[in-house]
C-alpha positions as CSV (number, residue, x, y, z in Angstrom):
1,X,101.8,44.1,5.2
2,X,104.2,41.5,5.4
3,X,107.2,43.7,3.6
4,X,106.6,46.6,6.5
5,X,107.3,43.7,9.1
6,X,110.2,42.7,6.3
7,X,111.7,46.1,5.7
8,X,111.8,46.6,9.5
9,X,114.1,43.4,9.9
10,X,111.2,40.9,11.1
11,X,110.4,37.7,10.1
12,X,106.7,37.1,9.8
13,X,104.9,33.6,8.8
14,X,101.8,33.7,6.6
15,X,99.7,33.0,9.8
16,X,101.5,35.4,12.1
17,X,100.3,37.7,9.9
18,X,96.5,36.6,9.5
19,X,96.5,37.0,13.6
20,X,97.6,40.6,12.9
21,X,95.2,41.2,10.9
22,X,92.7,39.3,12.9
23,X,94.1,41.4,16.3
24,X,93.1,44.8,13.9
25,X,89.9,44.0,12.8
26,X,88.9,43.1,16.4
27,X,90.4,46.5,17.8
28,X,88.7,48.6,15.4
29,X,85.5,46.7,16.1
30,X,85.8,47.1,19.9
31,X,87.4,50.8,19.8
32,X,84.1,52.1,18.8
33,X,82.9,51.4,22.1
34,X,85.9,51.2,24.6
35,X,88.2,53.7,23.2
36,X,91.5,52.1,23.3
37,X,93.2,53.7,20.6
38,X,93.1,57.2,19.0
39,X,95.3,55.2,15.6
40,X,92.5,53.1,14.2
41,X,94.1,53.5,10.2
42,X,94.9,50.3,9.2
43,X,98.5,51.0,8.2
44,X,99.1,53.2,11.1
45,X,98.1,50.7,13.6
46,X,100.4,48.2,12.2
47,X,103.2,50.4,11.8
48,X,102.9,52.4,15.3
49,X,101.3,49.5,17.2
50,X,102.3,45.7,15.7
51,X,105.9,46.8,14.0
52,X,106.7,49.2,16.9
53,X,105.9,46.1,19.4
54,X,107.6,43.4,18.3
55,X,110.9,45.2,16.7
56,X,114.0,43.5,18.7
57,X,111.6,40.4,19.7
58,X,114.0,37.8,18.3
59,X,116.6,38.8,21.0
60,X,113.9,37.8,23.9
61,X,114.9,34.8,25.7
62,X,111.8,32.2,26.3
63,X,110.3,32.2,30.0
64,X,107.5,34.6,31.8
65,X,107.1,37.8,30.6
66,X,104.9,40.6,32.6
67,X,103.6,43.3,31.1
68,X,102.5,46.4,32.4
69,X,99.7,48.7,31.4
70,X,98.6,46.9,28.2
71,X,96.1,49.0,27.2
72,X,95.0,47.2,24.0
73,X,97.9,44.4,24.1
74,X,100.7,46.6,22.7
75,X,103.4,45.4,23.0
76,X,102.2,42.0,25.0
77,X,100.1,40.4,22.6
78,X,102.1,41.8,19.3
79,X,105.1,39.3,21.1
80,X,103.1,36.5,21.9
81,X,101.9,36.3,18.1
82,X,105.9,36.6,17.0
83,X,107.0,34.6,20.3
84,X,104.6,32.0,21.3
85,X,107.0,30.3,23.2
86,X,107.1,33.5,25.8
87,X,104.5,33.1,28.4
88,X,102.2,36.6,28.9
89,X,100.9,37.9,31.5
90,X,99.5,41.3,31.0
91,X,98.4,44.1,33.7
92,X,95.6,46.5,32.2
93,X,93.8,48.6,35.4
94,X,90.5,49.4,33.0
95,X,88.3,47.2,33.5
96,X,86.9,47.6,29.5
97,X,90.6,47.3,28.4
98,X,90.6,43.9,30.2
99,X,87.6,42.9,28.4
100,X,88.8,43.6,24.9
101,X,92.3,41.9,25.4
102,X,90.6,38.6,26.9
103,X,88.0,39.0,23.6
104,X,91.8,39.2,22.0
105,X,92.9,35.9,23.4
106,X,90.0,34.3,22.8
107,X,89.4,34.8,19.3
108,X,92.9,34.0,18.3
109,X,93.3,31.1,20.3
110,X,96.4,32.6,22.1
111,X,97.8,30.0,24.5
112,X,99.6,30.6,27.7
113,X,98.8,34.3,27.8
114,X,96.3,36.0,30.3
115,X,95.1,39.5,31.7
116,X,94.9,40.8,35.2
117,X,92.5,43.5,35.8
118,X,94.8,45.7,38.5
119,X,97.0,47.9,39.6
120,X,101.4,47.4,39.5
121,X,102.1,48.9,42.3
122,X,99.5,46.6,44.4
123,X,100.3,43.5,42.6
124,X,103.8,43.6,43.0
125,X,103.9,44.0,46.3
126,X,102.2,40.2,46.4
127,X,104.4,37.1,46.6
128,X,103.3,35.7,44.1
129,X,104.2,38.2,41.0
130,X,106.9,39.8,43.3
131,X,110.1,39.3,41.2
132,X,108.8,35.9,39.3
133,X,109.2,37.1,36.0
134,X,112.2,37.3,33.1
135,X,111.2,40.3,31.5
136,X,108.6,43.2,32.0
137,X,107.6,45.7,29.3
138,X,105.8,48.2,29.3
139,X,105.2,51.1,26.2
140,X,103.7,54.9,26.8
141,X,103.0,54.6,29.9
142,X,104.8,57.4,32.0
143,X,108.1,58.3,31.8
144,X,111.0,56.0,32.8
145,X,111.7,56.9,36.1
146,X,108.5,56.2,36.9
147,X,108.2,53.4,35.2
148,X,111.1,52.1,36.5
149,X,109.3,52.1,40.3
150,X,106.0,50.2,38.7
151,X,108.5,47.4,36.7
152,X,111.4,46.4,38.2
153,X,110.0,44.7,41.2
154,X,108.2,42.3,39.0
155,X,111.5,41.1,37.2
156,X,113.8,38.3,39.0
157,X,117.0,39.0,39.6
158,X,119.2,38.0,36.2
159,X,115.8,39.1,34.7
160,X,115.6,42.6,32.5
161,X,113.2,45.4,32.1
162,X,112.7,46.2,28.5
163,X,110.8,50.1,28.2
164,X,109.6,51.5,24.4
165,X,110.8,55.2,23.6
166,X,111.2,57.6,21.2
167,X,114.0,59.9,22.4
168,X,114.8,58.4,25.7
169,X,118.6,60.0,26.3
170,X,116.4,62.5,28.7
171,X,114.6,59.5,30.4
172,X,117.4,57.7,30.8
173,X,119.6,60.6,32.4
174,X,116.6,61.3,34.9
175,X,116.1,57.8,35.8
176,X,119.4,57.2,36.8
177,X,118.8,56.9,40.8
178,X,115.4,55.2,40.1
179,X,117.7,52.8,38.6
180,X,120.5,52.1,41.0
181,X,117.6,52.8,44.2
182,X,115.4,49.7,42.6
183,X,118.0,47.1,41.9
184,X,118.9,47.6,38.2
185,X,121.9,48.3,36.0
186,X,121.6,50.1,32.5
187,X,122.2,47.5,29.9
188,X,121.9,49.3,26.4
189,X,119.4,51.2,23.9
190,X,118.6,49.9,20.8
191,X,117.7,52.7,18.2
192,X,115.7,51.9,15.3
193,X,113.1,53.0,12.7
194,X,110.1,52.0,12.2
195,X,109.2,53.6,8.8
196,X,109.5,57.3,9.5
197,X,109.4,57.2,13.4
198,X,112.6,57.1,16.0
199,X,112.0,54.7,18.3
200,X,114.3,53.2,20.9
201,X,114.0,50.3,23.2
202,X,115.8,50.7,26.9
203,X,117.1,47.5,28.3
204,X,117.7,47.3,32.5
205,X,118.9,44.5,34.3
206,X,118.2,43.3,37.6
207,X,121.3,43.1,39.6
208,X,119.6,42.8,43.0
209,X,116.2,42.5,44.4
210,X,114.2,45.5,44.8
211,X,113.9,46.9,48.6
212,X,110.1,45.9,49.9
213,X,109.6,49.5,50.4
214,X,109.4,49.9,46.8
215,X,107.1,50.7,45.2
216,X,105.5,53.2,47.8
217,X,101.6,53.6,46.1
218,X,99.7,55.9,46.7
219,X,100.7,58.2,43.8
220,X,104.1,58.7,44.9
221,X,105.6,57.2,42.0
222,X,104.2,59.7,39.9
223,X,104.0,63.1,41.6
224,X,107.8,62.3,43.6
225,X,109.4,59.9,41.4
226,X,113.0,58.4,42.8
């Protein structure tokens, strides 16, 4: 597996990789009873999964990281095994998700990485995740102007908001007013292949802080996005 990570332009120790391999045996394990991933193929799951998560993860700057919806730790986890100087914090709203990522943590003695069991739109509405972090990712979990209400008032200003695509010119073109309304700038999209899959990473920047009105809750991000 190492010349996947290689051939994708990572850089992956001998013990990076036994925590990869450690991180799929336990998914596999736990999918059976928690269904947290329709890819349980070994080299799908590090292809789509692990590669996908931590391609561009050398450009990261060290500080707090947030991410939101983990689902089964991709792409939060993937970067703190590449990125161990990054401190995680990852928001999963499944209760049985939560369980499987702290089993995750646990069993590969992860450091300075933890789960929240909750919702973004109520968390970031409290002071004390409120725009207190560097960067917030998040990866399939709705499109980006939606996403864009959930994320960016978690990041500080100066901070970004990274999002994981496959085509995202459509996103990006609807998101624009989601954009400016929250308090971020466009930065650039990264393309890049991950074996035969387009992929693209969407970087945001915080210009200014996010108006306390947002996000709204309730659903509105989703059925009247900005």
């Amino acid at each position: 597996m190492k010349k996947l990570f290689n051939d994708c332009g990572i850089n992956i120790t001998e013990e990076q990789l036994e925590l990869f391999e450690k991180y799929y045996q336990l998914l596999v394990t736990y999918n059976e009873r928690f269904n947290i991933t329709a890819i349980t193929e070994r080299q799908e799951v590090f292809v789509k999964h692990f590669v996908d998560s931590v391609i561009g993860v050398d450009k990261l700057k060290s500080g707090q990281l947030i991410d939101i919806g983990s689902g089964g730790g991709f792409p939060a986890v993937a970067i703190k095994i590449m990125r161990p100087d990054i401190n995680v914090t990852m928001i999963e709203a499944t209760g049985k998700k939560c369980t499987f990522l702290e089993a995750v943590i646990k069993e590969l003695n992860l450091k300075n990485i933890c789960v929240i069991n909750g919702r973004a739109e109520e968390l970031s509405r409290q002071e004390i995740y409120r725009e207190k972090y560097d960067i917030c990712t998040a990866r399939a979990v709705a499109r980006l102007n939606v996403l864009c209400e959930y994320c960016m008032p978690f990041v500080k200003v100066g901070g970004i908001f990274l999002a994981y695509k496959g085509n995202a010119e459509e996103e990006i073109l609807e998101a624009k007013n989601a954009i400016e309304i929250l308090g971020g700038k466009l930065n650039k999209v990264d393309n890049y292949t991950v074996v035969d899959n387009s992929r693209e990473l969407v970087y945001i920047d915080k210009i200014k802080p996010t108006d306390k009105k947002y996000p709204r809750g309730r659903g509105k991000e989703r059925k009247s996005p900005l």
